[in-house]
C-alpha positions as CSV (number, residue, x, y, z in Angstrom):
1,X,-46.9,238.3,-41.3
2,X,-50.3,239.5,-41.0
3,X,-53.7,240.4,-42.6
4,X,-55.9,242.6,-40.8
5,X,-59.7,241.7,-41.2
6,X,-61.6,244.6,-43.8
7,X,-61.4,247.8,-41.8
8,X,-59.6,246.5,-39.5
9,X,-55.7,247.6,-39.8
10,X,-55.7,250.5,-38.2
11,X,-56.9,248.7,-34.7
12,X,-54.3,246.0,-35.3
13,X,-51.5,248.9,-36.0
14,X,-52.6,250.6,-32.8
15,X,-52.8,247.2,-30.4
16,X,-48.9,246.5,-31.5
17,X,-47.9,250.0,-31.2
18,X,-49.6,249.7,-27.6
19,X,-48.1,246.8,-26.6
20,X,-44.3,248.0,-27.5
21,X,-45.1,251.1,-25.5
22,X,-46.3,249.5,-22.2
23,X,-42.9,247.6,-22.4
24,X,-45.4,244.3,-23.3
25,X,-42.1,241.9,-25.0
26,X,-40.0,243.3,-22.3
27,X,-42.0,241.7,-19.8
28,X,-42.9,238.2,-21.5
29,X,-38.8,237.9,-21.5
30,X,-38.9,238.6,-25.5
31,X,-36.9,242.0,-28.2
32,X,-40.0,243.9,-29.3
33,X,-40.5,243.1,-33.2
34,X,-39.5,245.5,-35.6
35,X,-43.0,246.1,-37.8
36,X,-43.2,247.2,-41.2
37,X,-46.4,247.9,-43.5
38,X,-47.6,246.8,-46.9
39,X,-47.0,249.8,-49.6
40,X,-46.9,247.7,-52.3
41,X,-46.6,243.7,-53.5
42,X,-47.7,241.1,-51.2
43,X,-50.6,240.2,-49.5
44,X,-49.9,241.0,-46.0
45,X,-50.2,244.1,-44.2
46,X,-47.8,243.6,-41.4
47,X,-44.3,242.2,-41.1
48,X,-43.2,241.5,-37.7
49,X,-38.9,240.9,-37.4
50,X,-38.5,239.5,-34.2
51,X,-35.0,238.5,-33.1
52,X,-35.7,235.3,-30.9
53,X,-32.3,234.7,-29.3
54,X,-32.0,231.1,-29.6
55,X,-34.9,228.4,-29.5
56,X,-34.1,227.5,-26.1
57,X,-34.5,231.1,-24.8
58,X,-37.9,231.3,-27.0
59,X,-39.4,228.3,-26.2
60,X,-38.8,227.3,-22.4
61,X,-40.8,228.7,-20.1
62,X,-44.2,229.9,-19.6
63,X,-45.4,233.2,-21.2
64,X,-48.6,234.9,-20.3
65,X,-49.7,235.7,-24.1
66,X,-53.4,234.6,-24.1
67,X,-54.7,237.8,-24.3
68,X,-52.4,239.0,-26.9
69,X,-52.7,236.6,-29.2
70,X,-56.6,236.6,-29.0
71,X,-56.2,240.1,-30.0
72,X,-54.4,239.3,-32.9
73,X,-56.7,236.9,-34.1
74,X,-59.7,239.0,-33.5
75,X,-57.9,241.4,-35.8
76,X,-56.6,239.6,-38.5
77,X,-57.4,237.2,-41.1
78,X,-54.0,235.5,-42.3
79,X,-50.9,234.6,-39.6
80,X,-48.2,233.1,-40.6
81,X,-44.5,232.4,-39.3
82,X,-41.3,231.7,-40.1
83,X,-38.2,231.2,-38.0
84,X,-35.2,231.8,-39.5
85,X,-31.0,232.6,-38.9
86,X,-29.9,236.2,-39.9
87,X,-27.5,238.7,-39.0
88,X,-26.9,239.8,-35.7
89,X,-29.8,241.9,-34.0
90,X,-27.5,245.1,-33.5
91,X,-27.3,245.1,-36.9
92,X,-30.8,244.5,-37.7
93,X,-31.9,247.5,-35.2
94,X,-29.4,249.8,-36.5
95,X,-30.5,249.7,-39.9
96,X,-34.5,250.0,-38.8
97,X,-33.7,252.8,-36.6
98,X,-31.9,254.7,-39.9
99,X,-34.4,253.9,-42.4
100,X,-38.1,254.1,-43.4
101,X,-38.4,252.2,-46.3
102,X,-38.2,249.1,-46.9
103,X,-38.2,246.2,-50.0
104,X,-38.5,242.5,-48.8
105,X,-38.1,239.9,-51.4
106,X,-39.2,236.0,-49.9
107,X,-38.4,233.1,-52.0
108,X,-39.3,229.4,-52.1
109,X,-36.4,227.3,-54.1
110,X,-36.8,224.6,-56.3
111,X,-35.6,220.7,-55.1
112,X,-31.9,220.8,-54.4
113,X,-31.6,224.6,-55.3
114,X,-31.6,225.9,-51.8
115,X,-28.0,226.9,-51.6
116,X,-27.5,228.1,-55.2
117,X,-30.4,230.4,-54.5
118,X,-28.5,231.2,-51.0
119,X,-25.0,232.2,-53.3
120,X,-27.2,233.9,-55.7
121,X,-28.3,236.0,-53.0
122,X,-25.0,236.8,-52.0
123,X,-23.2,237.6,-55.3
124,X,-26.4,239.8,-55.6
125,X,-25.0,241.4,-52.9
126,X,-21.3,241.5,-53.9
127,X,-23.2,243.2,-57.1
128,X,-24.6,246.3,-55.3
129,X,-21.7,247.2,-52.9
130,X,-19.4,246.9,-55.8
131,X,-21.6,249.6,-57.7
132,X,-22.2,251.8,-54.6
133,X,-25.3,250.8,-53.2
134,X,-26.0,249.2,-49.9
135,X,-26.5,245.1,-49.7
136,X,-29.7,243.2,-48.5
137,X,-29.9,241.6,-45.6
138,X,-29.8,237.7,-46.0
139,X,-32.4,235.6,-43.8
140,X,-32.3,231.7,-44.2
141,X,-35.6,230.0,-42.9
142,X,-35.7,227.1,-40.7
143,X,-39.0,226.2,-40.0
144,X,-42.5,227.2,-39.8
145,X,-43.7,228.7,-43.2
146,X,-42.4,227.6,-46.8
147,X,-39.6,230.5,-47.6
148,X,-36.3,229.1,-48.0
149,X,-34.9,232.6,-47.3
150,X,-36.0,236.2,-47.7
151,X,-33.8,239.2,-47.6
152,X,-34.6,242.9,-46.6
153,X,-33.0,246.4,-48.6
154,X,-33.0,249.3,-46.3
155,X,-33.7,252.5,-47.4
156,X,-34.3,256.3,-46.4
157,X,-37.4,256.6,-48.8
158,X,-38.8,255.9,-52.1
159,X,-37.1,257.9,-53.7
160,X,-33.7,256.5,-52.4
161,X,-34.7,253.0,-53.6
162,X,-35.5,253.6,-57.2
163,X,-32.5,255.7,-57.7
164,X,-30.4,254.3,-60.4
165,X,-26.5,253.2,-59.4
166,X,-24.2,255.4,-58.7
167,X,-21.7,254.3,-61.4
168,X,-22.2,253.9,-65.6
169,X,-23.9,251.1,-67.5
170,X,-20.4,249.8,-68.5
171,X,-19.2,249.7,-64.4
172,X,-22.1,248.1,-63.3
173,X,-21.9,245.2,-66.2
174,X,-18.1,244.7,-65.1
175,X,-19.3,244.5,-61.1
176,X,-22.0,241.8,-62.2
177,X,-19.4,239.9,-64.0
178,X,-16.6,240.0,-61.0
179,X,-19.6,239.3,-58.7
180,X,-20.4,235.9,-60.9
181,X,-22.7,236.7,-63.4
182,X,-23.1,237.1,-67.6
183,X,-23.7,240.6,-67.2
184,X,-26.2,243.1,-65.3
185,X,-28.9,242.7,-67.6
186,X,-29.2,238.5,-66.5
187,X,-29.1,238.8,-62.7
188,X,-32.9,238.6,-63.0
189,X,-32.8,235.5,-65.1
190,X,-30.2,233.7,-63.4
191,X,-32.0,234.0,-60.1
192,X,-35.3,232.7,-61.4
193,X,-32.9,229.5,-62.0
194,X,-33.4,228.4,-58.6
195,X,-37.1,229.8,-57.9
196,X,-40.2,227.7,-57.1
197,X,-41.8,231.5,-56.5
198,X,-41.1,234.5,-54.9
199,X,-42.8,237.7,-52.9
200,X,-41.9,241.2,-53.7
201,X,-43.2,243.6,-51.2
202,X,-42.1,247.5,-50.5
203,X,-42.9,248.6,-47.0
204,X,-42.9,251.5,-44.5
205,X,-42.1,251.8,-40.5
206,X,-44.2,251.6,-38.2
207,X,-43.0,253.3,-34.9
């Protein structure tokens, strides 16, 4: 994630876009990142998704980044990373390339919560296929920054993502229940079981 000094995203937009064009990842042995921009929520302008391989394949080596990360901190006020285990990349890239919008939800879980918040996540998920609506993607962190896990909804626009389900009030309620939940209307509160805090952000491709 990053925050672009006052006045300063634009230039920071146009160095990554730069860099991914003059083949810059390619040539460091590195997947160019997948970027998205702030709309709305967090703090940070920029979210960077870069699949990494394996920590062997990211870490051993040398890499000629000096000058790019110089940039970056010439540019920016706020860095901050987090490794983490996700779905495969395909899958990842497939979903970028077909979408424009974006809602990423980060969470930090309480002591000893970590893997009900992980299940909540994916009866969540069971929740929104069953009603016709696609699932998030579920990230687990490992190291680096605080999240526990964050998860990414795809979309074609705005207007996609606020659409209501597909199905009636009385479907959806029966889905939340087969997915593990009270009802529809306690998702929210059953999540915030396992919750130290959480991130809401909606954002847009870059390309």
């Amino acid at each position: 994630m990053l925050r672009a000094e006052p006045g300063k995203l634009p230039d920071l937009i146009e160095f990554l876009k730069a860099q991914k064009a003059a083949g810059f990842y390619q040539a460091i042995g590195e997947e160019p990142p997948l970027i998205m921009r702030h709309s709305q929520g967090d703090h940070w302008d920029l979210f960077l998704l870069q699949p990494i391989g394996s920590y062997q394949a990211y870490f051993s080596g040398e890499k000629n980044t000096t000058d790019y990360v110089e940039k970056i901190n010439s540019l920016s006020v706020f860095r901050e990373e987090l490794f983490a285990y996700g779905p495969p990349s395909k899958d990842v890239r497939r979903l970028y390339r077909g979408n424009s919008f974006f809602h990423i939800e980060m969470f930090a879980a309480l002591a000893g919560k970590h893997q009900g918040l992980l299940n909540e996540r994916i009866m969540e998920n069971e929740y929104l296929i069953a009603t016709g609506r696609n699932p998030n993607l579920i990230f687990v962190g490992d190291m680096g920054s605080d999240i526990d896990s964050f998860t990414i909804g795809f979309y074609p626009s705005i207007v996609d993502f606020a659409a209501p389900a597909p199905v009636s009030p009385e479907v959806a309620n029966e889905a939340a229940i087969t997915a593990g939940f009270e009802g529809r209307n306690t998702i929210g509160f059953y999540l915030r079981e396992f919750l130290a805090y959480h991130h809401d952000t909606l954002a847009v491709k870059v390309e």
